[in-house]
C-alpha atoms as one frame of an Amber mdcrd trajectory, in Angstrom:
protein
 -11.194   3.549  10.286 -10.562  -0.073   9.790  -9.991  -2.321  13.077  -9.699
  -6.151  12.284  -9.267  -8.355  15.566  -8.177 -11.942  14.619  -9.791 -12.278
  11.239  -9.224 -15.975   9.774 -11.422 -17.265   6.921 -10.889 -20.658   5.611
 -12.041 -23.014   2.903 -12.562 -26.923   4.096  -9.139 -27.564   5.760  -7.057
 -24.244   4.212  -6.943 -21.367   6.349  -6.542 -18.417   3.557  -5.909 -16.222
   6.303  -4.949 -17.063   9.858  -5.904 -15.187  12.843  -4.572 -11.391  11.312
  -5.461  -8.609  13.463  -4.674  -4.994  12.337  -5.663  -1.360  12.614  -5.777
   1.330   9.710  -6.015   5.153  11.070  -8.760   7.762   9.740  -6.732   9.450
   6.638  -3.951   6.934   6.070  -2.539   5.513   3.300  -1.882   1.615   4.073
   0.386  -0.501   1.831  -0.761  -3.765   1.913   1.695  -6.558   0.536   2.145
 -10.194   0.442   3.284 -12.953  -2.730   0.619 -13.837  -4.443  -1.594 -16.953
  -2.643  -0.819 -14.933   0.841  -4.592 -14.112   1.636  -4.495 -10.119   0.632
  -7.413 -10.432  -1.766  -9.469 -12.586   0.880  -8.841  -9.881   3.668  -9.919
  -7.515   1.375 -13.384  -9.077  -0.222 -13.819  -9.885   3.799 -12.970  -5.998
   4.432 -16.025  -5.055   1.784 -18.199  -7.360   3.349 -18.584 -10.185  -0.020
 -16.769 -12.299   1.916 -17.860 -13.837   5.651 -14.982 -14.289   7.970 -14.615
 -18.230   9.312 -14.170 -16.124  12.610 -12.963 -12.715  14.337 -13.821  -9.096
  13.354 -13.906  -6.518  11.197 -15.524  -2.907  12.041 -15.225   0.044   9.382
 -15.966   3.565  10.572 -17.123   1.531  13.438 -19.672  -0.406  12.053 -19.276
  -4.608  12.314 -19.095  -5.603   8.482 -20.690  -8.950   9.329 -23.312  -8.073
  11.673 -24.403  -5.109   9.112 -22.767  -5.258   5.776 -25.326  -3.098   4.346
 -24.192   0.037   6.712 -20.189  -0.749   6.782 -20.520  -1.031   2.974 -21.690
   2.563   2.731 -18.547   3.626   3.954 -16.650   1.387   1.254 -15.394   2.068
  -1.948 -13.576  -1.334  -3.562 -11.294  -1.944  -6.757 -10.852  -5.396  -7.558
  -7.993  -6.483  -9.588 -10.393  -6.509 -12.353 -12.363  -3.052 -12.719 -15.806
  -4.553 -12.579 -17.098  -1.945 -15.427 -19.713  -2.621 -18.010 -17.986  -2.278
 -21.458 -20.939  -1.201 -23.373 -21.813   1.262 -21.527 -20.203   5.030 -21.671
 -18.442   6.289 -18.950 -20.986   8.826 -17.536 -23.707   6.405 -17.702 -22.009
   3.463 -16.190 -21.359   5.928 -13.457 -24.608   7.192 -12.958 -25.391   3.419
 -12.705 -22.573   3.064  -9.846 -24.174   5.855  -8.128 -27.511   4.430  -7.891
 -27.178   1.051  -7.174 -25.001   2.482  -4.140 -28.181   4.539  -3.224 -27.094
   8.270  -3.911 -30.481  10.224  -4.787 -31.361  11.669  -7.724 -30.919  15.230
  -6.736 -27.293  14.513  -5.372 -25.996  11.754  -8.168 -25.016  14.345 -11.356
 -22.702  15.828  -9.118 -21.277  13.222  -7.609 -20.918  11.537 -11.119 -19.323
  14.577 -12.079 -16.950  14.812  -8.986 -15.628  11.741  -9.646 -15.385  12.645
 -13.404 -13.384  15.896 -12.509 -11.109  13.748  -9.591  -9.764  10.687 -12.200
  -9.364  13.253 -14.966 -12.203  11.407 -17.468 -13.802  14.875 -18.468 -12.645
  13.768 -22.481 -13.495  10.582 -22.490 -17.142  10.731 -20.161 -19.399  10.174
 -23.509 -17.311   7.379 -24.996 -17.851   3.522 -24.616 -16.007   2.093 -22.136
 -14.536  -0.413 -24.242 -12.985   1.497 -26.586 -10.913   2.969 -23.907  -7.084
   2.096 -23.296  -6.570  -0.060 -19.991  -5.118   3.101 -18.300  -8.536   4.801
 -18.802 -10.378   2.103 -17.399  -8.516   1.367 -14.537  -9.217   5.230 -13.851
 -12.903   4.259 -14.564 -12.308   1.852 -12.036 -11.375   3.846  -9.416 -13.807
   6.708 -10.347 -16.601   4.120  -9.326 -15.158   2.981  -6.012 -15.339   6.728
  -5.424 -18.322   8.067  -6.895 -20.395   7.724  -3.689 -17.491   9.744  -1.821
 -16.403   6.906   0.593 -14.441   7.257   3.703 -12.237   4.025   3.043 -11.044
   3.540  -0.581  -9.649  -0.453  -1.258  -7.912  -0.949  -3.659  -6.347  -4.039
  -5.411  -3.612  -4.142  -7.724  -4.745  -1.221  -9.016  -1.639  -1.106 -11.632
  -1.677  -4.488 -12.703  -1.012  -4.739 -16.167  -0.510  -0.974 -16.922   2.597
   0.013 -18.599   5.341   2.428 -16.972   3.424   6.165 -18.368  -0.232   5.162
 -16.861   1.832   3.454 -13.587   2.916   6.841 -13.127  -1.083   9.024 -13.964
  -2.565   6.416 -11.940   0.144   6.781  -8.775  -0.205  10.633  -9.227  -4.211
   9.782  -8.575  -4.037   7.711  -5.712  -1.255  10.424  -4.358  -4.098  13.232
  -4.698  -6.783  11.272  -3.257  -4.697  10.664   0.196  -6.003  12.612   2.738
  -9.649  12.637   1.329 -10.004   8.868   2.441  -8.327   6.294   4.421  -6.407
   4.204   1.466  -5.861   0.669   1.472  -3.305  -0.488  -1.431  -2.483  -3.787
  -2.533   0.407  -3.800  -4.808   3.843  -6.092  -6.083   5.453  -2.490  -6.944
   7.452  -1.411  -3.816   8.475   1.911  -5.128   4.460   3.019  -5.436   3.963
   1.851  -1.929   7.264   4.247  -0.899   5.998   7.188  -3.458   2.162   6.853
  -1.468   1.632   5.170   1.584   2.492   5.728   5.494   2.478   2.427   6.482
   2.393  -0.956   5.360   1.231  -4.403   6.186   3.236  -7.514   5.214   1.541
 -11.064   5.229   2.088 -14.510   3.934   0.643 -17.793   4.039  -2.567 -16.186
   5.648  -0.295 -15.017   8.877   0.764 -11.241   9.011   4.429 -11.215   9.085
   5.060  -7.621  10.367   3.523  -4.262  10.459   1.751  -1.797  10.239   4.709
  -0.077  10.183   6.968   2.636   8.506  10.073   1.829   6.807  11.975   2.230
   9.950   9.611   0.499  11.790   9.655  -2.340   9.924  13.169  -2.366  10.012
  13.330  -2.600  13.652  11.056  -5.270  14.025  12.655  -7.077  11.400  16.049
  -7.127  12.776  17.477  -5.600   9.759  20.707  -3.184   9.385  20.274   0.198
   7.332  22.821   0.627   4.085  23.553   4.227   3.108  25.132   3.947  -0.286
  27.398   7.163  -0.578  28.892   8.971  -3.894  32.124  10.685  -3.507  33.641
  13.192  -5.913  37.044  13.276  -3.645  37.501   9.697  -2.412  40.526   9.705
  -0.401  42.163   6.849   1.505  40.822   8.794   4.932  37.064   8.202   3.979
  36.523   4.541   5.397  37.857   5.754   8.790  36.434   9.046   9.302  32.685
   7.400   7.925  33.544   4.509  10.528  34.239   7.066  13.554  30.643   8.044
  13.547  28.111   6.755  16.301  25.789   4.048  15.141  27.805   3.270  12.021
  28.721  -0.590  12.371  31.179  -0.475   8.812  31.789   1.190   5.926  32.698
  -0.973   2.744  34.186   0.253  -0.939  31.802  -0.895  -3.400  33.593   1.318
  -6.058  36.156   3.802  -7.342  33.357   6.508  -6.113  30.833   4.521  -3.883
  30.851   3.076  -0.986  28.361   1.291   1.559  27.689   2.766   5.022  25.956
  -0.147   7.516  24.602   0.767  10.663  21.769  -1.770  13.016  21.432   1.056
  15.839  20.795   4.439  15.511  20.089   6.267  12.344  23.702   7.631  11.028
  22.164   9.480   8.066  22.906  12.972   9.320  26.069  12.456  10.656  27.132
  10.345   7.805  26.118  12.947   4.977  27.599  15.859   7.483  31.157  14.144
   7.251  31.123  13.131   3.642  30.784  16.577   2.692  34.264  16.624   3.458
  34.885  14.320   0.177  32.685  16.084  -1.910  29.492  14.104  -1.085  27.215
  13.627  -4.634  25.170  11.242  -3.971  23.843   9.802  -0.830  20.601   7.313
  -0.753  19.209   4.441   1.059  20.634   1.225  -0.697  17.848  -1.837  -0.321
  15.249  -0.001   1.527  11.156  -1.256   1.358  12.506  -4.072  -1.190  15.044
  -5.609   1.338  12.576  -5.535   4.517   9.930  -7.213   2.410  12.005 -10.007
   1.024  13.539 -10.737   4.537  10.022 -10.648   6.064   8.392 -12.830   3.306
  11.504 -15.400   3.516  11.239 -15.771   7.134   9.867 -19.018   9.043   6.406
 -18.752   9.077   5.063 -16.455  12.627   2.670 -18.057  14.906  -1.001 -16.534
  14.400  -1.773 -12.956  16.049  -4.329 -14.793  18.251  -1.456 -16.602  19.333
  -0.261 -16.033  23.496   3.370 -16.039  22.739   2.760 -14.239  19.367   4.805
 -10.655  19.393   3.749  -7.917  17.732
């Protein structure tokens, strides 16, 4: 769906983003992270097409975004940070508007209006002024535009910035039943929405990408980085360190508690094995300590990578 082949764009002497080359599959959900000042939001307004790259190339659905916007944009539906919704107007209309300035007919637009509607739960609030909404309702307002012309690629940028923990939650529950509809692309500083909805994700900073796409265990293997099981014992005899470190591909097991203790492993993945043999102590709890939050700070704290369009660059 999306294939970008050593995109940089730069203003005067500042490359915003450096020589990034990536693919997004047809159907996935891509978690796209970075600090803030990494170049996300300028790969993505150069993904829609309001952006020209310095250099490189971007294709969506197979169309080249810079040599025909127009077409690639067809395919696109974007959320900036900022929903970019008219407050005066009510819901349906302003998305009647969204429709038609994105070229649906006539004949096709009230039921396209109303599919998007019906998919970002607005049904109550479709006659009301969009500013008298709460931010929750118009971030959904937000999203029901980017959809309303039923895309193939949805992007979306911080699309729970600012939202407390209850409309976090409706709005991750949304972007969860969208996936599989359309290829997703998520920006987002919340790690455990990117675990909840996306397959892979995409790490850059200072314009460079870092690592990725990748799963979880990917990532980890590219990254270098161990795995820590953190295990919760109801029976926590003095036997548990020894028979934990007895199993392949666990490197050492640590007491972190009267109940808990830390399983480390770098090779193969113990989990199986390591939950199998705790059941022996009367095994509670057993869950990935770190996880998506480690791999990103390691990734984001490590010396800067040479471009992608780079010889001795390794993916």
């Amino acid at each position: 769906m999306i294939e970008v082949v050593s995109l940089t764009r730069r203003y005067g002497s500042l490359a915003a983003v450096d020589q990034v080359s990536f693919g997004v599959d047809d159907g996935e959900v891509l978690g796209f992270l970075g600090p803030n000042g990494a170049g996300k939001t300028t790969t993505m307004r150069v993904l829609v097409g309001s952006l020209a790259p310095t250099s490189g190339e971007v294709r969506v659905a197979g169309v080249d975004v810079t040599k025909n916007s127009k077409e690639a944009r067809r395919h696109i539906g974007y959320l900036p940070e900022a929903p970019p919704v008219y407050r005066q107007m009510t819901v349906r209309a302003y998305l009647d508007f969204a429709a038609r300035i994105r070229g649906v007919s006539g004949r096709d637009r009230n039921a396209k209006v109303d599919r998007a509607i019906d998919r970002t739960a607005l049904g109550d609030v479709s006659g009301r002024l969009i500013d008298h909404l709460s931010k929750g309702y118009r971030q959904r307002v937000g999203i029901a535009q980017a959809l309303v012309h039923e895309p193939k690629l949805l992007i979306l940028d911080e699309p729970t910035s600012g939202l407390d923990p209850a409309q976090v939650a409706e709005i991750r529950d949304l972007i969860g039943d969208l996936k599989g509809d359309h290829t997703i692309v998520l920006s987002t500083h919340i790690l455990s929405e990117v675990r909840a909805t996306c397959d892979r994700v995409l790490i850059i900073n200072k314009g460079r990408r870092i690592a990725g796409p990748a799963t979880e265990d990917q990532l980890r293997e590219q990254l270098g980085a161990g795995r820590t099981i953190r295990l919760e014992l109801a029976r926590p005899g003095d036997e548990v360190i020894a028979a934990l470190e007895a199993i392949d591909g666990v490197d050492a097991v640590t007491r972190v508690g009267d109940t808990r203790f830390d399983v480390t492993s770098t090779g193969t993945d113990p989990r199986e094995a390591v939950n199998a043999a705790a059941s022996a102590f009367g095994l509670l709890e057993s869950r990935s300590a770190g996880g998506l939050e480690e791999l990103y700070l390691r990734a984001v704290s490590a010396p800067a990578a040479k471009p992608d369009g780079d010889e001795e660059q390794v993916a």
